[in-house]
Each structure stands twice: as structure tokens, then as C-alpha cells.
C-alpha positions in Angstrom: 161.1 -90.3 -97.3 165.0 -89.6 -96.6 166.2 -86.6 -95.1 168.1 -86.2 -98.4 167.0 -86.1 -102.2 167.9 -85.8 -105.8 164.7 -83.9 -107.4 164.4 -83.4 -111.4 161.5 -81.6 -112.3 159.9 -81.8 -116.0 157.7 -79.5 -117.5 157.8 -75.8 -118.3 160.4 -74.7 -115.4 162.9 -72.5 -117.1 162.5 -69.0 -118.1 159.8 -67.9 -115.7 161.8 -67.9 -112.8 161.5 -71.5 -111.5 164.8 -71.6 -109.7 164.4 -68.5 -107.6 161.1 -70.0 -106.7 163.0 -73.5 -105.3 165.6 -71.4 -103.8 163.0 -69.4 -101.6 160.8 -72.8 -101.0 163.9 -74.2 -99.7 165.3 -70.9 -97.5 161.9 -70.8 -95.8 161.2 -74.8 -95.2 165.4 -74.5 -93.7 166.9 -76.9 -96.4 170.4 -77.5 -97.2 171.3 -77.6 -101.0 171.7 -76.4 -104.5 169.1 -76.3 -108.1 169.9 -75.7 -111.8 168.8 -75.8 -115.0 169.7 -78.6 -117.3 170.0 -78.4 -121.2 167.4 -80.5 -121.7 165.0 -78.2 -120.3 164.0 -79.5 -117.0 165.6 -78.0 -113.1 167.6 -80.6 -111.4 168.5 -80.1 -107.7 169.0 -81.5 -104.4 167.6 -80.9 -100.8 168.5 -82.1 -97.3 165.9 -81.4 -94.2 164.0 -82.9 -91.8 160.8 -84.8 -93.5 158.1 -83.0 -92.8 160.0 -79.6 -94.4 161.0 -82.2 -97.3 157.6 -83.0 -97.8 156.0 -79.5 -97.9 158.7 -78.2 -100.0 158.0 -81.1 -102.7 154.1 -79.9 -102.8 155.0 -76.2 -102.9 157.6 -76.6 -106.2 155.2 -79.0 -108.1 151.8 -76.8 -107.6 152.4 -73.1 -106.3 155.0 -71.5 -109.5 152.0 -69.1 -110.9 153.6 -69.3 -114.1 155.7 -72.5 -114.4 154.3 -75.8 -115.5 155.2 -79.3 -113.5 154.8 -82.2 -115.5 156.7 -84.6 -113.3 159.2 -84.5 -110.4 161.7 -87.6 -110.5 162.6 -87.5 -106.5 165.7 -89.9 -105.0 167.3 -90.9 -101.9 170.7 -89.5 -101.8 173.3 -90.2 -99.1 175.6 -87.7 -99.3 176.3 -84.1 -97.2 175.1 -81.2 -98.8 176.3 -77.4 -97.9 175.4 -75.4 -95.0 172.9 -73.6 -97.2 170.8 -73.4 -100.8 171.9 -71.9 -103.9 171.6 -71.3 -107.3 174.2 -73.4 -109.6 175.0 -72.0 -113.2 
């Protein structure tokens, strides 16, 4: 996997507090980045971090939300520099 990704995740993500979720996976795995929600119902976002923090973050957002449901996550290498650290875009 890159060091970098776009992520889109499909399911029931929005309105049960999805992004905060992302936002904390990512603070505590030290990733550089943003996520948002999209009108179409699903969270967009992208991530940059070693591998090993990439791939434990992917695993926490599709199974851990206690009250969101992940259908799919859509994942792509970017190349691109990302901020310093992760928000929330509106």
C-alpha cells in the first residue's frame, strides 16, 4: 500500500458520528489529512502515514464505528502532500 490514499467509504456513515471517529483513528495511528461527508451519503477523505499505521487505520474505520455501517471502502494511491495534521472538512 502507498504511504498516501484517497478513501470513500459506503454505507451508513453519516449522522452517527462517523467523521469524528476517522478523525480520532487517524490522530492516534499519527496520520496527515482531512474527511468529509459527501451528498451522496457516503465520507470521503484522505490519509498519509507510514504503512503499517495506514493499514490498522483502514481496519479500525471499516469494523470498530459501534453504530455506523461499512458497506465498502473505495481506497487509492494518491501522490500529493497532505497538511501537517487531520481535520474535519465541511
Amino acid at each position: 500500500m502507498a504511504d498516501k490514499i484517497y478513501f470513500k467509504v459506503k454505507g451508513r456513515v453519516q449522522g452517527v458520528g462517523y467523521r469524528w471517529f476517522v478523525k480520532d483513528a487517524a490522530e492516534r495511528h499519527k496520520l496527515r489529512g482531512w474527511v468529509k461527508n459527501l451528498k451522496d451519503g457516503s465520507v470521503e477523505g484522505k490519509a498519509a502515514g507510514d504503512e503499517d499505521s495506514l493499514n490498522t487505520f483502514l481496519k479500525e474505520i471499516r469494523t470498530e464505528h459501534p453504530a455506523a455501517t461499512v458497506r465498502e471502502i473505495a481506497i487509492n494511491a494518491i501522490d500529493e502532500v497532505l497538511e501537517e495534521d487531520f481535520y474535519i472538512k465541511h
